[in-house]
C-alpha positions as CSV (number, residue, x, y, z in Angstrom):
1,X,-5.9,18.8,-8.7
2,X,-6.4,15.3,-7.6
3,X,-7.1,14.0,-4.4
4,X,-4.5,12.0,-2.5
5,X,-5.9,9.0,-2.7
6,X,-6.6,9.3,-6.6
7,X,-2.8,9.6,-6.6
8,X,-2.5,6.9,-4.7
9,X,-4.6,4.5,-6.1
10,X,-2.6,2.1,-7.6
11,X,0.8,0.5,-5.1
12,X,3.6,3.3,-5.0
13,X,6.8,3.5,-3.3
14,X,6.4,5.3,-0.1
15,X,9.0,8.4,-1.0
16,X,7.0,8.6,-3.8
17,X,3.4,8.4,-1.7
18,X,5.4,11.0,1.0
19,X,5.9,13.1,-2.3
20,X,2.4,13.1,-3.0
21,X,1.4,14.2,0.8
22,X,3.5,16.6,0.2
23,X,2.2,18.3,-2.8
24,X,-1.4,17.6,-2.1
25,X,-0.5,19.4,1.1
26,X,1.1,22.6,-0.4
27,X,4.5,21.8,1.3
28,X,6.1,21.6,-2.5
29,X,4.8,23.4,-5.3
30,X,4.1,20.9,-7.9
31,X,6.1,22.9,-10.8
32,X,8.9,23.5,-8.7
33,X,11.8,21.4,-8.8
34,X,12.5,17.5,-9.5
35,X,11.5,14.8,-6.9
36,X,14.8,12.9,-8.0
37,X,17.7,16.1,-8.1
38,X,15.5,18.6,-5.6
39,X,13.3,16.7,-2.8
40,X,14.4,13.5,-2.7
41,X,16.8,14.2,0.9
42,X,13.1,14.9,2.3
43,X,12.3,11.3,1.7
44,X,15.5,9.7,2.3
45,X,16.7,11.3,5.2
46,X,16.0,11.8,9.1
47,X,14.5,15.3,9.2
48,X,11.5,16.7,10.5
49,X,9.4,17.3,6.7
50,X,10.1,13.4,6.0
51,X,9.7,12.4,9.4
52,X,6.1,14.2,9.7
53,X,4.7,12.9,6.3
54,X,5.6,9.5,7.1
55,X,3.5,10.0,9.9
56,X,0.9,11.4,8.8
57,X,0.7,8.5,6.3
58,X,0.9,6.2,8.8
59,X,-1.6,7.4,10.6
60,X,-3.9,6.9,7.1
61,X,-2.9,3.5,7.3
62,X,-3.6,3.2,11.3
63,X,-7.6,4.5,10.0
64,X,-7.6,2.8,7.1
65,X,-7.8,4.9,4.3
66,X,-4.3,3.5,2.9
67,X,-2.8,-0.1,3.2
68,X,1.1,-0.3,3.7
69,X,2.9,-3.3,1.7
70,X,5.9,-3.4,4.9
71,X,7.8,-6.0,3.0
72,X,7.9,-4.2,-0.6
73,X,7.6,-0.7,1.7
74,X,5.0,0.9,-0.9
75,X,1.5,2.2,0.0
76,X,-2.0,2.3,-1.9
77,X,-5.7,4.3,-1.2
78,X,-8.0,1.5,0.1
79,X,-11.1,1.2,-3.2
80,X,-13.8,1.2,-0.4
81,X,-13.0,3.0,2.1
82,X,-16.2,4.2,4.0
83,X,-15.5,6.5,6.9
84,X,-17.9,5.1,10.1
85,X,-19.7,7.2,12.4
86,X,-19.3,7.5,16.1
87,X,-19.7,4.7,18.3
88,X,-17.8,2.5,15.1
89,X,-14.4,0.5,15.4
């Protein structure tokens, strides 16, 4: 299985970058169902599944490790991410 941000390495809409959270996670098993008929309400609704992997994404972005597009709302894995050690900003 690939990592999320090997999923994410190239711009994706972010239902479809929550999608991937949420596979990489275990919340959805990958051969069950259709993003489009099955999971989409996740993504495009107010409830708490959608609501905590837009977070958690966010909070990728907030550290780096993704970039969010806000205007074209898509996300993508930052190439050189290097995580820093204590004491770095």
């Amino acid at each position: 299985m690939k990592v999320l941000t090997e999923k994410l390495a190239e711009w994706t809409d972010i239902d479809g970058a929550e999608h991937q959270l949420a596979l990489t996670m275990g919340l959805i098993k990958e051969e069950v169902g259709s993003f489009q008929v099955d999971f989409k309400w996740i993504y495009w609704t107010n409830n708490r599944y959608g609501n905590a992997l837009h977070d958690i994404l966010m909070k990728m972005v907030e550290i780096g490790l993704l970039e969010y597009d806000v205007e074209e709302m898509r996300i993508r894995a930052v190439r050189d991410f290097k995580l820093k050690g204590q004491g770095q900003a």
